[in-house]
Structures are given as C-alpha cells and as structure tokens.
BALUM-359812 format. One line per 5 residues: number of its first residue (from 1); their letters; for each residue z, y, x of C-alpha. Coordinates in nm, 2 decimals, always signed. Example, Ala and Ser with C-alpha at 12.3 -4.5 7.8 and 13.67 -1.06 7.14 Angstrom:
2
1	as	+0.78:-0.45:+1.23 | +0.71:-0.11:+1.37;
END
This chain:
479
1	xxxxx	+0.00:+0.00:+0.00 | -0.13:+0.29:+0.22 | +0.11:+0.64:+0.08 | +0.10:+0.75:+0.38 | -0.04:+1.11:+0.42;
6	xxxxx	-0.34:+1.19:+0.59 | -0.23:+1.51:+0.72 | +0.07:+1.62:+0.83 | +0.24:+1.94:+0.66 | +0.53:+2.10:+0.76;
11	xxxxx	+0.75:+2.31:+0.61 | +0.84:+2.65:+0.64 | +1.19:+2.54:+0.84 | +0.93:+2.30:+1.05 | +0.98:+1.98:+0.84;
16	xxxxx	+0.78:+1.71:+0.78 | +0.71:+1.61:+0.44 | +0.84:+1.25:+0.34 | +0.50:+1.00:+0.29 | +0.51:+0.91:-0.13;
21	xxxxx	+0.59:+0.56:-0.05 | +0.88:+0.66:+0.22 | +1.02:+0.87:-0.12 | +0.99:+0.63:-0.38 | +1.19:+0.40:-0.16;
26	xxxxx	+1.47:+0.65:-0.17 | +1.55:+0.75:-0.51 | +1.86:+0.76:-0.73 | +1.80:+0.41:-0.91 | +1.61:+0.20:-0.61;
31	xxxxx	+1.68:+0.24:-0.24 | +1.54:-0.03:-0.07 | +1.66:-0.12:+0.31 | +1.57:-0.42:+0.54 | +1.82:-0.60:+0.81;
36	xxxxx	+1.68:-0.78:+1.10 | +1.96:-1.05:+1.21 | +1.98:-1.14:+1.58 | +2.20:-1.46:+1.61 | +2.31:-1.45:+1.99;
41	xxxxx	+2.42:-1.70:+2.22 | +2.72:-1.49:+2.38 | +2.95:-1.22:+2.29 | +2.77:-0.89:+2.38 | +2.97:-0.55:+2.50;
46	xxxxx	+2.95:-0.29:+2.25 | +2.90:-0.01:+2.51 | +2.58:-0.18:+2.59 | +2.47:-0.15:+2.29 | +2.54:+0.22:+2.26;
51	xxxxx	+2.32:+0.25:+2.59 | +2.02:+0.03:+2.49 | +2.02:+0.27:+2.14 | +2.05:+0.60:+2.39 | +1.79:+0.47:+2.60;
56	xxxxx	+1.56:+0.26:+2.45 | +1.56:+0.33:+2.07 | +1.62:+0.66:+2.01 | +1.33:+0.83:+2.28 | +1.11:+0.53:+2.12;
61	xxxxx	+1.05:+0.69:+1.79 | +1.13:+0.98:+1.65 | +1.17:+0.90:+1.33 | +1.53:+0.77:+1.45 | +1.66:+1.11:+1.51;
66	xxxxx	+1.55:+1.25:+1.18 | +1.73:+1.27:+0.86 | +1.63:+1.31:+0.54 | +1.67:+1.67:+0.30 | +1.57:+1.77:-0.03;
71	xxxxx	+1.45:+2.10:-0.15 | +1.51:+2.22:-0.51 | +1.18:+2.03:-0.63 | +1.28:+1.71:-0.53 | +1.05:+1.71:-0.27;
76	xxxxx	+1.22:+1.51:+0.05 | +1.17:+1.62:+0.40 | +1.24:+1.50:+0.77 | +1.41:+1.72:+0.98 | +1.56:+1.67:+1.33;
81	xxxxx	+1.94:+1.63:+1.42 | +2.11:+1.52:+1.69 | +2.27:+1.15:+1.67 | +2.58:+1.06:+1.70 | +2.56:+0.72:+1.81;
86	xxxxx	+2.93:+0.62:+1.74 | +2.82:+0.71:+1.33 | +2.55:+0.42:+1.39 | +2.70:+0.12:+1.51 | +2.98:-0.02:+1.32;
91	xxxxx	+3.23:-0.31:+1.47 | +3.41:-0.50:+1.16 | +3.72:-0.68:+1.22 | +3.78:-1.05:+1.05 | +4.03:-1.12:+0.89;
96	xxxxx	+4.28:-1.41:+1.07 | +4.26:-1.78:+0.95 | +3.88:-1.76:+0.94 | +3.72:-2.05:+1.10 | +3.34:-2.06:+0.98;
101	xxxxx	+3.13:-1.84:+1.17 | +2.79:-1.85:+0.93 | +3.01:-1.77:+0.61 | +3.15:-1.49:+0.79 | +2.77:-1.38:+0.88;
106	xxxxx	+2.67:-1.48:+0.55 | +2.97:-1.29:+0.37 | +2.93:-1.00:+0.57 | +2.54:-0.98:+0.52 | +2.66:-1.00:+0.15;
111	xxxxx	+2.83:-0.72:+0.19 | +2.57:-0.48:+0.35 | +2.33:-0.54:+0.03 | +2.59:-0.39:-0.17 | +2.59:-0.11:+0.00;
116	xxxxx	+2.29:+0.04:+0.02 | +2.17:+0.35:+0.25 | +2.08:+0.62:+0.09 | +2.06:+1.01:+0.15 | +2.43:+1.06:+0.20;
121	xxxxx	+2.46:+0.76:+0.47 | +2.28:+0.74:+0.77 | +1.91:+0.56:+0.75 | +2.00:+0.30:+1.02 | +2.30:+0.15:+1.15;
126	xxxxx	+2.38:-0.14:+1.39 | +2.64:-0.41:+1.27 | +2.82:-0.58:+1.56 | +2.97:-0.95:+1.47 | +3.18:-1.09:+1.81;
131	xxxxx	+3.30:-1.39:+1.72 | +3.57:-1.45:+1.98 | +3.63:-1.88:+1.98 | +3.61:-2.16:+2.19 | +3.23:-2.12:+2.20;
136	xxxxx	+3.14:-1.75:+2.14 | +2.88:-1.67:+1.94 | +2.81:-1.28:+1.81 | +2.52:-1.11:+1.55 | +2.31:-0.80:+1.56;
141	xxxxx	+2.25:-0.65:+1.25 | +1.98:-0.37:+1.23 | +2.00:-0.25:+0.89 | +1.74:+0.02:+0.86 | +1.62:+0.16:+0.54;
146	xxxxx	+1.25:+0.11:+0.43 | +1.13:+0.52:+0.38 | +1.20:+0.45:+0.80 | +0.91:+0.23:+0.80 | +0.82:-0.17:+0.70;
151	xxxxx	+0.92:-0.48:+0.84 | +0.58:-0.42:+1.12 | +0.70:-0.09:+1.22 | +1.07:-0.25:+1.24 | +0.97:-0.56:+1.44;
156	xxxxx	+0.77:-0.37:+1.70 | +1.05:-0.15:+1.72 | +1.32:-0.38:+1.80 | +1.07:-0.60:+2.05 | +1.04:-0.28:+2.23;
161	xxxxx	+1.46:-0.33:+2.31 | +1.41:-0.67:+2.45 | +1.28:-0.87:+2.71 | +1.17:-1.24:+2.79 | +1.46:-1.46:+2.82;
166	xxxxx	+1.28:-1.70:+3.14 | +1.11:-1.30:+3.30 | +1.22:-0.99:+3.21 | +0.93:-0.82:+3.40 | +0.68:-1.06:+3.20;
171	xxxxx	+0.52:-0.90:+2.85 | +0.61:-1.07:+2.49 | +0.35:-1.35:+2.35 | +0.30:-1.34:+1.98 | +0.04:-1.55:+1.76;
176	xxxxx	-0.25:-1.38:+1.68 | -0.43:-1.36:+1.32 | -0.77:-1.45:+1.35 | -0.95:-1.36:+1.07 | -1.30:-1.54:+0.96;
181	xxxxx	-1.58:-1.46:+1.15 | -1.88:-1.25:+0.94 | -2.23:-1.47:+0.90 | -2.51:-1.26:+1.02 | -2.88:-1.34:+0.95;
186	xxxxx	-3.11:-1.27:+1.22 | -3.39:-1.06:+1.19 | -3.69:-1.31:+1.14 | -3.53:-1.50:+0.88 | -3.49:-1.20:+0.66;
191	xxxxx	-3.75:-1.30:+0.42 | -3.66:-1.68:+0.43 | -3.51:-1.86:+0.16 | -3.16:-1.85:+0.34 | -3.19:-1.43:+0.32;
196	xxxxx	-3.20:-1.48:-0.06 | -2.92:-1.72:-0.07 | -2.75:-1.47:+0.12 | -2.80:-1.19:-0.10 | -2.72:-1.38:-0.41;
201	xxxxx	-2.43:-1.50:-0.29 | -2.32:-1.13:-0.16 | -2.39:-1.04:-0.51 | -2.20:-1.26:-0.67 | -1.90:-1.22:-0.41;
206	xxxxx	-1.85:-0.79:-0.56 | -1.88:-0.95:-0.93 | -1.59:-1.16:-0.86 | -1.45:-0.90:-0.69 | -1.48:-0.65:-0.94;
211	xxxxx	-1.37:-0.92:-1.20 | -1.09:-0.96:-1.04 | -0.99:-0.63:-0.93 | -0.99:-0.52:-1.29 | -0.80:-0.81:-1.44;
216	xxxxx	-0.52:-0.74:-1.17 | -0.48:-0.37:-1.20 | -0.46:-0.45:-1.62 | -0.22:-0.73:-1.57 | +0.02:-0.51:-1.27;
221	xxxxx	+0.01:-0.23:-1.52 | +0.18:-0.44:-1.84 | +0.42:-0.58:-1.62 | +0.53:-0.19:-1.57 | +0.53:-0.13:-1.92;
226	xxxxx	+0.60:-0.43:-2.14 | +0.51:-0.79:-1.98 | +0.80:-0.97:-1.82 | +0.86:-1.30:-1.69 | +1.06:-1.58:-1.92;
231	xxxxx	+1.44:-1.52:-1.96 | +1.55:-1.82:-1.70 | +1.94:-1.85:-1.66 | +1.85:-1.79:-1.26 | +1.74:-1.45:-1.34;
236	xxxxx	+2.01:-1.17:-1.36 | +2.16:-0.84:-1.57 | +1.96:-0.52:-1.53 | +2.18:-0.37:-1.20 | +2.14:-0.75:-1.04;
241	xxxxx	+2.06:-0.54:-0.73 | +2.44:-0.47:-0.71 | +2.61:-0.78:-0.71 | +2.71:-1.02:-0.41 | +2.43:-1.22:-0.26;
246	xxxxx	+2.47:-1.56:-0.09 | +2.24:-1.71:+0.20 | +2.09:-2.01:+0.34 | +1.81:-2.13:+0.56 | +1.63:-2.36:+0.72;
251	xxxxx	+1.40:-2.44:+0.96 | +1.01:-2.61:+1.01 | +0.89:-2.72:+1.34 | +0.54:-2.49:+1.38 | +0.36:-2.76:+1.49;
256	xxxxx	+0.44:-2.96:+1.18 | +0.29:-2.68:+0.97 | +0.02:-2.64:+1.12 | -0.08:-3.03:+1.09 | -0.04:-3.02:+0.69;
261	xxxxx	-0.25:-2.69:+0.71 | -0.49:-2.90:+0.89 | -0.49:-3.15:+0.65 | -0.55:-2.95:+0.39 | -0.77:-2.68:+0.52;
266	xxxxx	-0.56:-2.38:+0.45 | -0.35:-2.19:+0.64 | +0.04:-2.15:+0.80 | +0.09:-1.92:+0.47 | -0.07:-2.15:+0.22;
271	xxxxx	+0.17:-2.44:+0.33 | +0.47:-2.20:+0.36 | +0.38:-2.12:+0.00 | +0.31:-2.42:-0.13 | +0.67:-2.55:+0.03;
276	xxxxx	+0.84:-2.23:-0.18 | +0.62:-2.36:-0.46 | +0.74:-2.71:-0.46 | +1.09:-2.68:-0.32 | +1.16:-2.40:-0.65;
281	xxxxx	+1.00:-2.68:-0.90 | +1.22:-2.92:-0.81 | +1.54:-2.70:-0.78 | +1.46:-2.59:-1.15 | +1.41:-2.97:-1.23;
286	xxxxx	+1.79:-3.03:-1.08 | +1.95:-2.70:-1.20 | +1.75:-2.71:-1.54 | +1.67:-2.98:-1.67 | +1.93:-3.22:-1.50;
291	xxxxx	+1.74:-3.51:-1.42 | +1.62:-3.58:-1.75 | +1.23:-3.65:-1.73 | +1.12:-3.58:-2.14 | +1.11:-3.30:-2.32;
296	xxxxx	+1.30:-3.05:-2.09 | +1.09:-3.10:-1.83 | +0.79:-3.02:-2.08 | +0.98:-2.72:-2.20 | +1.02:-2.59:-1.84;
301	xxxxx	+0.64:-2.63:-1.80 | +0.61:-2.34:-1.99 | +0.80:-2.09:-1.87 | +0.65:-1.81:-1.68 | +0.74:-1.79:-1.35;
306	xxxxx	+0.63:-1.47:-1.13 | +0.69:-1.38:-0.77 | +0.62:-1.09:-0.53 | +0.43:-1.18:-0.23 | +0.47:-0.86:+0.01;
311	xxxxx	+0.16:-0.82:+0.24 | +0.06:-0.62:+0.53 | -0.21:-0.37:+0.45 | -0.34:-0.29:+0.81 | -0.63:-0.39:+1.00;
316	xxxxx	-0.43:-0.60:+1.25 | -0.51:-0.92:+1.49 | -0.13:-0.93:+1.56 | +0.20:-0.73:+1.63 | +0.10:-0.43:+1.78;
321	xxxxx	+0.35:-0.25:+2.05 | +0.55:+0.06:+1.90 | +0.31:+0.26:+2.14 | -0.01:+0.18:+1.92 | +0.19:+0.26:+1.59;
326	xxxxx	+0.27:+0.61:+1.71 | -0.05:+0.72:+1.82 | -0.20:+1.00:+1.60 | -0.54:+0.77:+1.49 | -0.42:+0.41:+1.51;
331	xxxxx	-0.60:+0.18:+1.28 | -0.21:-0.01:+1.25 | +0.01:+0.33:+1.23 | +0.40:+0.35:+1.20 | +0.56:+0.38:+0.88;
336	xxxxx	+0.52:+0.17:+0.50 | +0.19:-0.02:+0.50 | +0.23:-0.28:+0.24 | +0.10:-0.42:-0.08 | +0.29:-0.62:-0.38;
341	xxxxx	+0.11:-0.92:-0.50 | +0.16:-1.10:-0.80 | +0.16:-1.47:-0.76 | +0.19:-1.73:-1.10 | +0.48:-1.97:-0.94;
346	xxxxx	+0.39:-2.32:-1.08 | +0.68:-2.51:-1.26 | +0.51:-2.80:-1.41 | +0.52:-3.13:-1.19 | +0.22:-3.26:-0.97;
351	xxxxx	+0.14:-3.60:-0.84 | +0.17:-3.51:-0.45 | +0.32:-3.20:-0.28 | +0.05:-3.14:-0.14 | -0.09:-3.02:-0.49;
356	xxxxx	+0.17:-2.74:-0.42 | -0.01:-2.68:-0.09 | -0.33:-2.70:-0.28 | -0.26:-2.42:-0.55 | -0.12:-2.22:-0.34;
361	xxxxx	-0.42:-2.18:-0.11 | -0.61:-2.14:-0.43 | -0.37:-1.90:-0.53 | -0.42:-1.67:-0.26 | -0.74:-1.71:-0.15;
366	xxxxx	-0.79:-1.53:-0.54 | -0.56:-1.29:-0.44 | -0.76:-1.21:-0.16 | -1.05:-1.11:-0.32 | -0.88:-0.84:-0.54;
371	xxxxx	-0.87:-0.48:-0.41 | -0.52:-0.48:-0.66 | -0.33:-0.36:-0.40 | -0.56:-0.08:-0.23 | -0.61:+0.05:-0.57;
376	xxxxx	-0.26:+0.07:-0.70 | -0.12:+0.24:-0.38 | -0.35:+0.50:-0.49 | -0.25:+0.51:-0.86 | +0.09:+0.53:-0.75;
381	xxxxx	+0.07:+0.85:-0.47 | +0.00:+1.05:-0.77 | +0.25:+1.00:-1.02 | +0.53:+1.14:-0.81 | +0.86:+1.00:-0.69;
386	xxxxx	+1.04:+0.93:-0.99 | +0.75:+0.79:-1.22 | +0.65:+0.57:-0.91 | +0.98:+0.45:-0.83 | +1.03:+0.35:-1.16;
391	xxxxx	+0.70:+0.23:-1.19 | +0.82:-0.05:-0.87 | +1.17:-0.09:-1.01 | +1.01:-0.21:-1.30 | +0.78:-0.44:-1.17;
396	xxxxx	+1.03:-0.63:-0.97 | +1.28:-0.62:-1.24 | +1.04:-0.79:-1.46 | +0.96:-1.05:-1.21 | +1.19:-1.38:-1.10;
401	xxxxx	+1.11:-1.32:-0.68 | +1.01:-1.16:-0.38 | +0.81:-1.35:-0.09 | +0.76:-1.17:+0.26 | +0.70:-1.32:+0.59;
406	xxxxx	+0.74:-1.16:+0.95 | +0.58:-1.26:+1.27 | +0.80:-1.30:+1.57 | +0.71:-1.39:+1.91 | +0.71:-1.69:+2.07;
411	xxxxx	+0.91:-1.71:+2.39 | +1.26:-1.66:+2.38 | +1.39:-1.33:+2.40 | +1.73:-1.12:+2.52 | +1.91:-0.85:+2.40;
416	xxxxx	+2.10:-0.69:+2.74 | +2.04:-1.01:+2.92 | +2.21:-1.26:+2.61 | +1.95:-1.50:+2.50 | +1.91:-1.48:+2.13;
421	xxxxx	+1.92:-1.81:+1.97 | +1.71:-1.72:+1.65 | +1.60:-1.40:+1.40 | +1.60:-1.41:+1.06 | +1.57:-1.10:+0.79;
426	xxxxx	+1.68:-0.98:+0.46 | +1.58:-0.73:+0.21 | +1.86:-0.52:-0.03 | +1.83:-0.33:-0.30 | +1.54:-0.55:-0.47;
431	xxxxx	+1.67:-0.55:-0.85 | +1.61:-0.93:-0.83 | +1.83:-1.29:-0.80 | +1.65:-1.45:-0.53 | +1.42:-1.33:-0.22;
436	xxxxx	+1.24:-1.58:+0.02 | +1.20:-1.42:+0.39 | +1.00:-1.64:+0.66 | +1.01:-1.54:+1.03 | +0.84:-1.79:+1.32;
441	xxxxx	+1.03:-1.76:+1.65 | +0.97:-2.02:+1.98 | +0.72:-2.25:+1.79 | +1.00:-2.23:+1.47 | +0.99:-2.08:+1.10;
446	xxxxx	+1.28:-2.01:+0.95 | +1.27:-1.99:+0.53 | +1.57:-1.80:+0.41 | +1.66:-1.80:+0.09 | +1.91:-1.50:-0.01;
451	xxxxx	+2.02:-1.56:-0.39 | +2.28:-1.35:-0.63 | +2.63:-1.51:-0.69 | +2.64:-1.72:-0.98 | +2.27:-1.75:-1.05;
456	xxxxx	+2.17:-1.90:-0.72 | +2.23:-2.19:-0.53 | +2.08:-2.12:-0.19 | +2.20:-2.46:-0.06 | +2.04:-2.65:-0.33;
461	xxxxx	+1.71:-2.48:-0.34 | +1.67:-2.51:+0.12 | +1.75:-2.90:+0.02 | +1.49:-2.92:-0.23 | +1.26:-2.72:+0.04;
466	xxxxx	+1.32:-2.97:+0.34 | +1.29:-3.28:+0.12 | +0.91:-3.12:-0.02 | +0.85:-3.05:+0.33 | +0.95:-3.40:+0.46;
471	xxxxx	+0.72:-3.53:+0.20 | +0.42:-3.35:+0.29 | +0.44:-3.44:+0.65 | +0.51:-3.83:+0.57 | +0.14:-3.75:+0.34;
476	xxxx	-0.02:-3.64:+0.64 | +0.08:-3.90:+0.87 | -0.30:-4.04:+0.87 | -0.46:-3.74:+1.02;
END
C-alpha cells in the first residue's frame, strides 16, 4: 500500500508532514506497533545497549530522533528532538519464585500489546529481559510503532546493529526472491503462429486481471461497510485489541519446505499457507466440533473464514541494506510499503494436506493477478486519517486473522558479540483474536501464533500445525 508522499513538504516550523498511511496507523481508535524478539544465548549489559542505540541506531535513520506533533487540523508532523536514551530502553524486574523463562517472555510480550504506543509515549522503546539462572538466557525486544515504518524498514534496520556470529568483518546472506522470468519473442517470429498465441494470451491475462481487480476492490469495500466473517466462538468483543494475548511457536526445517514446495510446484509461501490452512481446520475440528465427524463438521464447512495476508509492495529481489531505503529515489524506500490481502481460509476437510498446499497456491497465485492492493492504497490516501483509519479498523475487525511473514538472514547473527539463538515478531494493536507471524533464520522458519486469552489456544493450534506438516513431508517422501 504505497501512502507514502511523493514530495516532501515542510512546514512553516520545518516539519515534515506524516505520509497518510504513517497517520492512519496513529489515530485515537487504532495504533498499530510491531516488536521484533531477539532470544539471546547470554545475558547482555544494558550499557551496551545504550551505546549500540547512540551509535548505531540513532545516526542510522533519522526518523529515530523524531517525534510526532499535531496542529489544530489534525494534521500530524515529524519534528526533531533530542533523545533521551534512558526514556527508550526499559529493564523490568521479575517477580521471585518464577522459574519458566518463555512464560515470563511470553507474559511480558503479553503485556506490551496492551499497551500500545501512541502520541504521548515514545514511538520506539527497547525491552531488556536478563534472566539470571543456572543457564542465562536474556531477550531484546524492539517495540517500534508502525507510522516508524513496516516490518522491511524494521528488519534492515536492526541488521544494520549486528554482525555475523562465525565474522564480524564478513557481510549478512539473505535468500533472494526470484521472481519469474518474462518470455520474449524474437523478432522473426513476430508474425508466426506462436506471436498470436502470445497476444491472445496477453489479452486474455488484462481481462482476468481486470476481472479480478474489480471483484476485489467491490468485495474489500463491503467488508468496510457491511460484510463480516461468521460469528466463531474464536473470534472476540469489539475492543479485542485490548485484552491479554498468549503465544506459541514452532519451528520447520527450510529444507523440508522447500521439498513439499517441490512436490507441489508452488512456492515457500504456498506451503507455509497451506500449513496455516490445514493446521486451523483441524484446530476448529478439535476445539469445535469435538471429534464428532457428522453434522458438526458439515455445519463448520460453512462458515466463512477470512484472513489478512500482509504483503510487501516494493519492487524487491531481497532485504535491501537501511542505506538503499534512505536514498532519495530508491525503488524499495524506507517507511510503510504494504498491501492487505484478503484470503478465503478453507474449513471443510480434504483428502490429503497437500490439498491445503494445493489451494493455497491457487489461492494466491489469484491474488496475484489483482491490482486490489495498488488501487486501494490510492482510494484510501484521499479520505483522510480518520475515515481511513476506520476504514482498516473495520476491515480487520470484520475479519477472523492476520498473516505476515519476514525474511531473515541466514547465518547466525550477534547483538554486541552474544549469538542470538532465534528471531521471532509480533504485531499489537490489530483488533483481532489471532495473528500468524513467520520469520526464516539459519535455514529455520518459525510460525508464531499470538492468540487473545480465552479464545485462543496457541498450543493447540502449533500441535495441529506440526502434525499437518509431518503429514505433508511423510506424502512427499517419494520425490
């Protein structure tokens, strides 16, 4: 969803306007933040950490020395001010008696999506967790709110503070995203039978296009104004955004992905979708239905399921270094870049998982011939904050999920020479029950599923996930 604007203006006390999208992530009713999670290996000082965020972060962007104003319009502006780091990094204290280091994490992280940032807190703040035991462990939390920028902006960012854990003086690897290569006809077959074929079928390509443009813009706007997904006992209040959240994840060898994406000719993000797809059937089937097979299973078939599938709207090959997002013409520039998607989530049952696999890839290889989300970036930069922001609020609210994946890299990385054992992220302020966030580190993805309190249980749902996953690889076993 490029808001962004094309031109800078300043205002008379030499501010720079907030982009659209930046401002209707910050409103009174949805503020939207993002925390990347570093799980590290050792205790790290905290006065290291202050340095690395003099040093490092701050002259790296700056964005991070801005705050946020607002005129008598509304209109929201970024102006300069000097940091205080002490205001940015906070050090909680636990409680004694407490033994369980990832329900601490997880608690904590609970804790932090009730509190959202807004314009009264600072836009960023890191969250220290020492855990001092026989084996100590620590986690760096970056929680950064979303008018700052997207998960791209936020990743590149943070990479920019670390180094390789085997070379310091050695640069990141990340995988790239190759995209399909264009046919081209040559010249003396122009007037062959293959330059009609190729004509036709260019022709037919915009119909579909167009056809499917149009039926996605119609369907995005009744879900603002009317449409809404089927009233599941997973789903919460209006104000879900506001209650405690619960986490838990797990983990898929890369190598196994890609071998069912081999299989069956899709991609990493077809199978990763196809194992939410599968994985949330059968936690329905347990939670729902209870194991009986008849006519509750036939009544769950029809419910309508919906989920939002966050995608990167710039023309990239792969993560691009914080220098490339801050120059003035970049064709992958810093700030919110992203589209919403809306994706059918199939409940009914299938023969194989790999029908999961399967609809998914059909799913989105719809999706991507849809100029939806183009389109209703640009619809949205002219309503204004408020009518946008509640156009968004609305949307999610009337949907079940939210899907959005993150590239890492793939060597091992330290913060401040302390190997970091795995990254994960999460998303507040989404008026939702349940987000799905995947992020690939050293050859691994991690699916995390972040659920509300009492509507959710993320245990459940990552056990129905690893046993659709074991499944699929024990279907591919002949390839």
């Amino acid at each position: 969803m490029d808001l962004s604007l094309k031109t800078k203006f300043v205002h008379s006390n030499d501010c720079e306007v907030v982009s659209p999208f930046s401002q209707t992530l910050n409103t009174s009713f949805l503020s939207v933040s993002v925390q990347a999670i570093f799980e590290l290996e050792e205790a790290i000082d905290i006065c290291s950490v202050k340095q690395a965020i003099k040093n490092i972060l701050l002259p790296s962007n700056p964005r991070f020395c801005n705050t946020m104003i607002q005129d008598r319009h509304g209109e929201l502006y970024w102006i300069k001010t000097e940091v205080n780091v002490d205001d940015h990094v906070v050090v909680p204290e636990f409680p004694h008696g407490q033994s369980e280091y990832d329900e601490i994490v997880n608690d904590y992280i609970g804790n932090i999506h009730l509190t959202p940032l807004a314009q009264c807190r600072p836009l960023w703040a890191f969250h220290l967790l020492n855990y001092n035991t026989s084996s100590a462990k620590a986690t760096l939390i970056i929680n950064m709110h979303h008018s700052l920028g997207d998960g791209i902006t936020l990743m590149s960012l943070l990479l920019c503070c670390v180094t390789r854990a085997d070379n310091p003086n050695l640069p990141l690897n990340f995988p790239s995203l190759k995209s399909a290569a264009h046919k081209t006809i040559p010249y003396h077959t122009w007037v062959s039978t293959e330059f009609v074929y190729y004509i036709f079928q260019r022709l037919f390509v915009l119909v579909l296009v167009i056809w499917y443009t149009v039926s996605d813009l119609i369907s995005s706007f009744l879900r603002v104004i009317w449409m809404d997904d089927s009233k599941l006992p997973i789903r919460g209040p209006p104000g879900v955004e506001m209650l405690p959240k619960i986490m838990s994840s797990t983990t898929f060898l890369m190598e196994d992905v890609k071998k069912i994406k081999n299989y069956v000719g899709g991609t990493v993000n077809d199978v990763l979708m196809g194992v939410i797809f599968c994985g949330f059937q059968r936690y329905l089937q347990i939670t729902l239905c209870q194991g009986e097979m008849a006519e509750a299973r036939k009544e769950m078939a029809k419910q309508k399921v919906t989920g939002i599938v966050a995608v990167n709207t710039r023309a990239i090959s792969r993560l691009n270094d914080i220098k490339d997002l801050l120059k003035p013409n970049s064709q992958s520039p810093w700030g919110n870049r992203f589209g919403m998607v809306h994706i059918a989530i199939p409940v009914a049952s299938a023969d194989s998982p790999l029908d999961f696999v399967r609809k998914a890839k059909q799913t989105m290889d719809r999706k991507k011939m849809s100029l939806e989300v183009f389109l209703t970036g640009r619809l949205l930069s002219y309503l204004g904050r408020q009518a946008s922001a509640t156009a968004m609020y609305n949307t999610l609210a009337n949907t079940t999920m939210v899907i959005t994946n993150m590239i890492g890299p793939t060597d091992k990385i330290a913060i401040n020479q302390i190997p970091v054992k795995s990254i994960s992220f999460s998303v507040s302020g989404l008026p939702q029950t349940l987000l799905f966030t995947v992020v690939s580190y050293m050859g691994r993805i991690r699916l995390q599923v972040i659920g509300t309190k009492g509507y959710i249980n993320t245990d459940t749902m990552t056990k129905c996930f690893n046993e659709c996953f074991e499944e699929m690889k024990e279907a591919t076993l002949g390839l």
